[in-house]
N, C-alpha and C positions, 0 to 999 in steps of 0.2 A: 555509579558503576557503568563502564563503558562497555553496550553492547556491539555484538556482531549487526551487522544492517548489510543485508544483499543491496548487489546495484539495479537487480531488474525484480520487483515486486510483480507477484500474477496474482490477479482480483477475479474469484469467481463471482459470478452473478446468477440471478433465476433465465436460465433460456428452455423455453418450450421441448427441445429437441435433445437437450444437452445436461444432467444434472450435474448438481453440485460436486459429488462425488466423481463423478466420470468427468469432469474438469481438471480437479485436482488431480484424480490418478494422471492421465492422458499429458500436465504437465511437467509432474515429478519425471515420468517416462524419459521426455525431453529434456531433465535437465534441471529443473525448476527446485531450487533450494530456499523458495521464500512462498507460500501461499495466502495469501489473504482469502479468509471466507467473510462474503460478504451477503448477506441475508439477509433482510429485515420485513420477512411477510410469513413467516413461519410462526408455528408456537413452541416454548420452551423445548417441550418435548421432539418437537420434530428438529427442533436446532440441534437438540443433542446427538440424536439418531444421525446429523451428518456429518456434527464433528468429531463425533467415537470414529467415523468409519473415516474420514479422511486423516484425524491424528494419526491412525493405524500406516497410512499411505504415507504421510511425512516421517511417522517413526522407520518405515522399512528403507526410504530413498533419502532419510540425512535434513530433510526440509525442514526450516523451521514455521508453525503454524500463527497465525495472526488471526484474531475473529474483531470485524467493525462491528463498533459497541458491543453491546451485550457483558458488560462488565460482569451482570450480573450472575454470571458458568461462570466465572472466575473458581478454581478448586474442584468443577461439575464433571470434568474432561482434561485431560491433556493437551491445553495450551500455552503458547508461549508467551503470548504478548496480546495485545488491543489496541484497533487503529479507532480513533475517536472522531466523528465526522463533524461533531457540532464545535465551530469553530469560537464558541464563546464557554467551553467547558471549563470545569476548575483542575487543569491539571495539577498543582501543589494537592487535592483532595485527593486527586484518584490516583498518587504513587502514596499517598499515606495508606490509601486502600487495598491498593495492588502490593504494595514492597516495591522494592530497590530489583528483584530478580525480573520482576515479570517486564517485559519488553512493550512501549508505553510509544504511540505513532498519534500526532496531532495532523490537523488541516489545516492551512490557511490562504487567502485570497491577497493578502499584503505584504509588506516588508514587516511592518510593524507587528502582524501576524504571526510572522517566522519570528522575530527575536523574543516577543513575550512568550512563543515555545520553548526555547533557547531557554529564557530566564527560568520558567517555570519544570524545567528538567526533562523535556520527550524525547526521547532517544532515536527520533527522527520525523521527518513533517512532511507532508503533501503539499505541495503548494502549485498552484492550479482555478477553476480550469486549463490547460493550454488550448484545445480546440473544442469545436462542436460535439458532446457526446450526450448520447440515449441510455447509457448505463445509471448515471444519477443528473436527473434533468434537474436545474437550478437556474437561477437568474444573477449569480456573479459574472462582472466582465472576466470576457478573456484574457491571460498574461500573455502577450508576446515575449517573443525573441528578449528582445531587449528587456524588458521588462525582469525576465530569467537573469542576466547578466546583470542588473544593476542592484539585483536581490541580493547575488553572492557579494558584489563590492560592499553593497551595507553591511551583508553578516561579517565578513572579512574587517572589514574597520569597527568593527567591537569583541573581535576575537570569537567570533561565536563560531565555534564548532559543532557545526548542525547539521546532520546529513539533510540533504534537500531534494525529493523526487518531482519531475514533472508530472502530473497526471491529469486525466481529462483529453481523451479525444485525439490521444498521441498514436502516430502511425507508424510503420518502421522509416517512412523516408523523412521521419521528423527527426527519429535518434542522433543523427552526427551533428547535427545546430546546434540541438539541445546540449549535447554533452558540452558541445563547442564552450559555450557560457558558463562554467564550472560547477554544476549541479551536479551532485552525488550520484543519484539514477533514475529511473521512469519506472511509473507504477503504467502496466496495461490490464486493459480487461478484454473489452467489444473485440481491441485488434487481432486480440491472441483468439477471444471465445468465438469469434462468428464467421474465423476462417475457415477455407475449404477443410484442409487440416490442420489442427491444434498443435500438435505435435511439430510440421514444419514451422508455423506463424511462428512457437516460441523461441526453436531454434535460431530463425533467422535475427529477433531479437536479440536472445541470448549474444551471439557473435557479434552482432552490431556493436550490443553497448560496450564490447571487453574492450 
């Protein structure tokens, strides 16, 4: 089943000064038709408590809602879909688990990453890091530029139609490169969450990537 997939993904995170909720509202406001909630320091219950109140925020602004991992609210809430950050999960399991409806986002650090996505059925893939980021600190090498562009020539010569986002440590004077190399869109988090305003940050995104 072929889904809908925004070009600019926004990745809430925990910031001191900024909740979850007041993220998501503050980007829907702007425009933001894709949310990723991204949380993994909470318990069940407190998960729920901010994805009731930000589905609420995507159902009023059109957004569709995404939560990294936590499979396990699958039916708990109104979500759309799950971005999977462990790059070695069994997708074939978890569309038997989810269905065909529910909207299904892998990670990967390779090419060979991206196609066994491809094989395995995601309905679109992170593929990254591209720069330095503090949002999910990790020890894979960085993708360059090139690296981008030689990823889509591989998916391309196997027909793999697979949306592909840059993410990781992506700024807005990175957007026009990126696009440049045939990548679907960029997933941001830090760029958009820790600007003066959220609201500008995603705007100027937003326009960049169209």
């Amino acid at each position: 089943m072929k889904k809908y997939i925004e070009k600019l993904h926004f990745i809430t995170h925990d910031l001191p000064q900024k909740s979850h909720v007041e993220q998501a509202q503050l980007a829907c406001e702007a425009g933001a038709k894709w949310i990723q909630y991204r949380c993994l320091t909470k318990t069940e219950a407190e998960l729920l408590v901010d994805i009731n109140q930000i589905a609420t925020i995507c159902d009023d602004w059109g957004a569709t809602l995404i939560v990294t991992d936590h499979v396990h609210l699958k039916g708990k809430a109104d979500i759309q879909g799950f971005h999977m950050e462990d790059m070695d999960a069994d997708f074939l399991a978890l569309r038997n688990q989810l269905g065909e409806e529910t909207t299904i986002g892998g990670s990967s650090n390779t090419v060979e990453g991206l196609i066994r996505l491809w094989q395995e059925g995601v309905d679109y893939a992170g593929f990254g890091p591209f720069g330095q980021t503090s949002t999910k600190p990790n020890t894979f090498p960085l993708i360059g530029m090139e690296a981008y562009a030689a990823a889509m020539a591989a998916l391309k010569e196997v027909n793999a139609d697979l949306p592909v986002l840059a993410v990781g440590g992506v700024t807005l004077n990175d957007v026009d490169a990126l696009m440049e190399t045939g990548i679907f869109g960029i997933a941001v988090s830090a760029a958009i969450n820790q600007a003066d305003d959220l609201r500008d940050a995603y705007e100027a995104f937003y326009i960049r990537i169209r």
